[in-house]
N, C-alpha and C positions, 0 to 999 in steps of 0.2 A: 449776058450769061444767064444761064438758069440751072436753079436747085434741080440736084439730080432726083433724090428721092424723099419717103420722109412727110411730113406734115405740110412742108412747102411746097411739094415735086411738082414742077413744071412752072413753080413761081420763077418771071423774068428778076434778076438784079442789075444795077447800073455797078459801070466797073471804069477805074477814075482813066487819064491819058495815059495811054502807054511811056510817054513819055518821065513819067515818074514809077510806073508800076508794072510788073508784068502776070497780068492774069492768071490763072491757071484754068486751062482747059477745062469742057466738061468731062470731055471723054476720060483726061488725068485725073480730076477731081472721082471720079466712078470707080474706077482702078484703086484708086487710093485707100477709098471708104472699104470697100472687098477686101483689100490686103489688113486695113487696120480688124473687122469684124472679125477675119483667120486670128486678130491676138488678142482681142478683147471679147470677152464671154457677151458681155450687154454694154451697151449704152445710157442707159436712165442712172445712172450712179457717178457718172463721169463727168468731173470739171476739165471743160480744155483751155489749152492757151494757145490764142493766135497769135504768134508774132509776126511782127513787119505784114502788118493783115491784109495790106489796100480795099482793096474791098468788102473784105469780110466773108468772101466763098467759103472757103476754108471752113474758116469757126462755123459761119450761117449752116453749112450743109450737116456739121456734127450736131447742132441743135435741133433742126431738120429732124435729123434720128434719131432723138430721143435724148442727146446730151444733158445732164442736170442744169452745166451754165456755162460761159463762155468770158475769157476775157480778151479783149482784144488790144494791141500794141501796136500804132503807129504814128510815126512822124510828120510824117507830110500832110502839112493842112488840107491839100487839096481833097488826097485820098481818104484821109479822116472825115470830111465833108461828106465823101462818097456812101463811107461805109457809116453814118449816122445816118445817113436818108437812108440806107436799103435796112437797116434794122429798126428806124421808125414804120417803112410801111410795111415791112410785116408783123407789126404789132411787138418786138421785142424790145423788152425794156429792163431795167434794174428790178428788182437782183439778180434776174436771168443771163444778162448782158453787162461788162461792165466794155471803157472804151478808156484806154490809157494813151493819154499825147503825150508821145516821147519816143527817146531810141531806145527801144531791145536791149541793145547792149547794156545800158544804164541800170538793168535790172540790180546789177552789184550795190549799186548807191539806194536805188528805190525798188525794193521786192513789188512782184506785179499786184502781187496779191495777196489774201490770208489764205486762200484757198488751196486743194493740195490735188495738183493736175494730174489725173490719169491719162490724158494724152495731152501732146507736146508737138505743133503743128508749125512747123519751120520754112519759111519761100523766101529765105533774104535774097539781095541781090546777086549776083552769080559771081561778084567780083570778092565777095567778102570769103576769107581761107578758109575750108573747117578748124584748123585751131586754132580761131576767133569762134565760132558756131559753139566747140567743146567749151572753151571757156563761161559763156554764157550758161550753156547748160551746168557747168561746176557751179554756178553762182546761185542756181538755181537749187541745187544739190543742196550744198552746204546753207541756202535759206527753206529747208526745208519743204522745198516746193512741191516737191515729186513723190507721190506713191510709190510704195513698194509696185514692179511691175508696169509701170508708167511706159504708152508705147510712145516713139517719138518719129516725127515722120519728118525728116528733112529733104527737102528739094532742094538741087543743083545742078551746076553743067553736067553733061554727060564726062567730059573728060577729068572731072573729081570724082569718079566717081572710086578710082584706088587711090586716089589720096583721103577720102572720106574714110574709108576701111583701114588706112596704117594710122590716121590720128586716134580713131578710139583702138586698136586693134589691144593696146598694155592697158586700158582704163577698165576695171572689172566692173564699174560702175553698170556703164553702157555697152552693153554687148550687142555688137551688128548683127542683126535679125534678117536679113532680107537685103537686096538690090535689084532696084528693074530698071529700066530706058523705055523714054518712050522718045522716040525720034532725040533728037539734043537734049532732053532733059534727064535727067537722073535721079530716081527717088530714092533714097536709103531708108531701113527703117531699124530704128534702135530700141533693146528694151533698157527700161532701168531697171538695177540690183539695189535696192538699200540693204548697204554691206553693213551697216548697224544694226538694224531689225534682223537680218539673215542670222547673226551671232547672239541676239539677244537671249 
């Protein structure tokens, strides 16, 4: 794989067996950054979270572009393997980077971080519901995780892609921004409301 754009562009990354992870494309990854830029003004101000990372595309490309810092989430030793080699050779390191072993989900029990994400970068496995995905992000809500305006970019089968839109469809939190397809996959994209600051 390689960085699309950015201070890395054209840098190759290693990307762990399919067998545990499923990459995301360049040409998705390209698409993705384009749709997020349409809702965020800039990048240099922005903490993201990679969940369920494998390899760290994701995050790596938003740092790439100027991201302030990135945290990354995942379980699998292997792919964690992965994704500490491709962010040692490009030079990334603490406090820019941080790298959490564990599940996602888990965020309830252990907050990812102190830090307060402006974007929210989501590729779990295709089997998991979205309201497992909302939940998470509640957890993350209610630990304060998210910026007001926080965009959040979840990937999934194509065929969730309307059950993705009726589970947040009542949450005022997360208002569904956007859906596109690229061949079987499906990317939603959500903004956050902090419905406390909004009343404040």
């Amino acid at each position: 794989m390689r960085i699309v754009a950015g201070e890395f562009k054209s840098r190759i990354i290693d990307s762990p067996s399919e067998k545990t992870t499923r990459p995301t494309t360049d040409r998705v990854r390209e698409s993705i950054f384009s749709s997020v830029y349409s809702r965020l003004s800039e990048m240099e101000d922005v903490d993201v979270l990679d969940a369920f990372a494998g390899s760290g595309a994701l995050g790596i490309e938003a740092l790439s572009r100027g991201a302030r810092s990135c945290t990354f989430i995942e379980h699998d030793r292997a792919a964690r393997d992965v994704l500490e080699h491709n962010l040692a050779m490009l030079g990334l390191k603490a406090p820019r980077v941080r790298v959490v072993a564990g599940d996602s989900f888990d965020l309830a029990n252990r907050p990812a971080s102190q830090n307060h994400f402006g974007l929210v970068l989501l590729d779990p496995p295709y089997a998991e519901e979205p309201a497992r995905i909302h939940g998470l992000l509640l957890e993350l809500s209610n630990h304060e995780s998210l910026v007001d305006g926080c965009v959040i970019v979840y990937e999934h089968d194509l065929a969730n892609r309307q059950g993705v839109a009726e589970e947040f469809e009542a949450d005022r939190r997360f208002a569904l921004d956007g859906q596109k397809k690229y061949g079987k996959i499906g990317v939603s994209y959500l903004k956050y409301r902090d419905c406390e600051e909004s009343h404040a």
